[in-house]
C-alpha positions as CSV (number, residue, x, y, z in Angstrom):
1,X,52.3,35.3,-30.5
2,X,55.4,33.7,-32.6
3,X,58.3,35.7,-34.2
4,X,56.6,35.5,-37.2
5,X,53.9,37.2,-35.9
6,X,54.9,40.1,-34.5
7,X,57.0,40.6,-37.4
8,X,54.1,40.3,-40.1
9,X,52.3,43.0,-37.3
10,X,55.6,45.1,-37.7
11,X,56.3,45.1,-41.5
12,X,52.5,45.6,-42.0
13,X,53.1,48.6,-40.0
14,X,56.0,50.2,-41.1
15,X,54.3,49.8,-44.8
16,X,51.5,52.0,-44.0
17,X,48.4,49.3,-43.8
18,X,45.0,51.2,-42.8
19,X,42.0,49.3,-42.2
20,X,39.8,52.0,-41.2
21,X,36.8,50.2,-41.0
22,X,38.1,47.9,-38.1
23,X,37.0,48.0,-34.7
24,X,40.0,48.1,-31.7
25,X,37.7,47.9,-29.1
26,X,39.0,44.1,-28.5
27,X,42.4,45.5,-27.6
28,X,41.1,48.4,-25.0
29,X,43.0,47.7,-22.1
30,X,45.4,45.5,-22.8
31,X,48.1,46.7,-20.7
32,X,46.2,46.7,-17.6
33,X,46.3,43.5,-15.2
34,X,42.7,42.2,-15.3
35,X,42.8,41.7,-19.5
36,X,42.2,38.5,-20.5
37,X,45.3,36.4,-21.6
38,X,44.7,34.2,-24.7
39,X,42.4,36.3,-26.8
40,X,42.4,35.5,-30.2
41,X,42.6,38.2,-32.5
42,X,42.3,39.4,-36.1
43,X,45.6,40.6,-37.4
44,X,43.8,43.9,-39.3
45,X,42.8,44.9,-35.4
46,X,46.3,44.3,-34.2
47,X,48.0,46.6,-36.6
48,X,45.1,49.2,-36.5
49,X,45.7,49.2,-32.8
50,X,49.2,49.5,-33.4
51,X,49.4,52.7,-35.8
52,X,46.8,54.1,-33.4
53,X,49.5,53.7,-30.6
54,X,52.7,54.0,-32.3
55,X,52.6,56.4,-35.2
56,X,53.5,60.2,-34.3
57,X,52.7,63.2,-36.3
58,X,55.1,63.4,-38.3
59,X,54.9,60.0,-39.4
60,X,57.0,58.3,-38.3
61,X,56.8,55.1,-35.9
62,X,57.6,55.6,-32.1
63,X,60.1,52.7,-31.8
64,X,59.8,52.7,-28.3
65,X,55.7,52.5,-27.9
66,X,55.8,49.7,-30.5
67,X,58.2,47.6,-28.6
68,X,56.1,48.2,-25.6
69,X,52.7,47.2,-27.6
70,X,54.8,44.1,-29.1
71,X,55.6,43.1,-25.2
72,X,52.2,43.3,-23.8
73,X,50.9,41.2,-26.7
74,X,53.6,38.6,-26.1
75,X,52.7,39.2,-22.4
76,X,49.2,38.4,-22.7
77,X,49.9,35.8,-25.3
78,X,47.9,37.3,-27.9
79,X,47.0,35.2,-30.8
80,X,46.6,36.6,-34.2
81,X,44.3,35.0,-36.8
């Protein structure tokens, strides 16, 4: 993932995209050892995934789960598409 990516991912984020309708499934497990690096993936699952992870209760965005999510994408050298 470039810069550019996680920052679209991020600024999506932070303005309060939803897309409900999306399936994370891809993304289950991705900070365990055995996921498969190099997935390709839509950028509506990615920031699903993300507000599922990061967002607390009050609404507000859990900086530090975010920059973890963020790493293991990079990590795993997630691609968006």
């Amino acid at each position: 993932m470039t810069k550019n990516d996680l920052q679209t991912l991020v600024n999506e984020l932070r303005e309060g995209a939803c897309y409900l309708n999306v399936d994370t499934a891809p993304l289950h497990g991705c900070g365990l050892p055995d996921f498969e690096k190099g997935k390709m993936i839509r950028k509506e699952v990615l920031v699903q995934f993300l507000r599922w992870q990061c967002l607390m209760m009050n609404g507000n965005i859990d900086e530090e789960e975010l920059c973890e999510c963020l790493a293991i994408f990079k990590e795993k050298k997630i691609m968006m598409l």
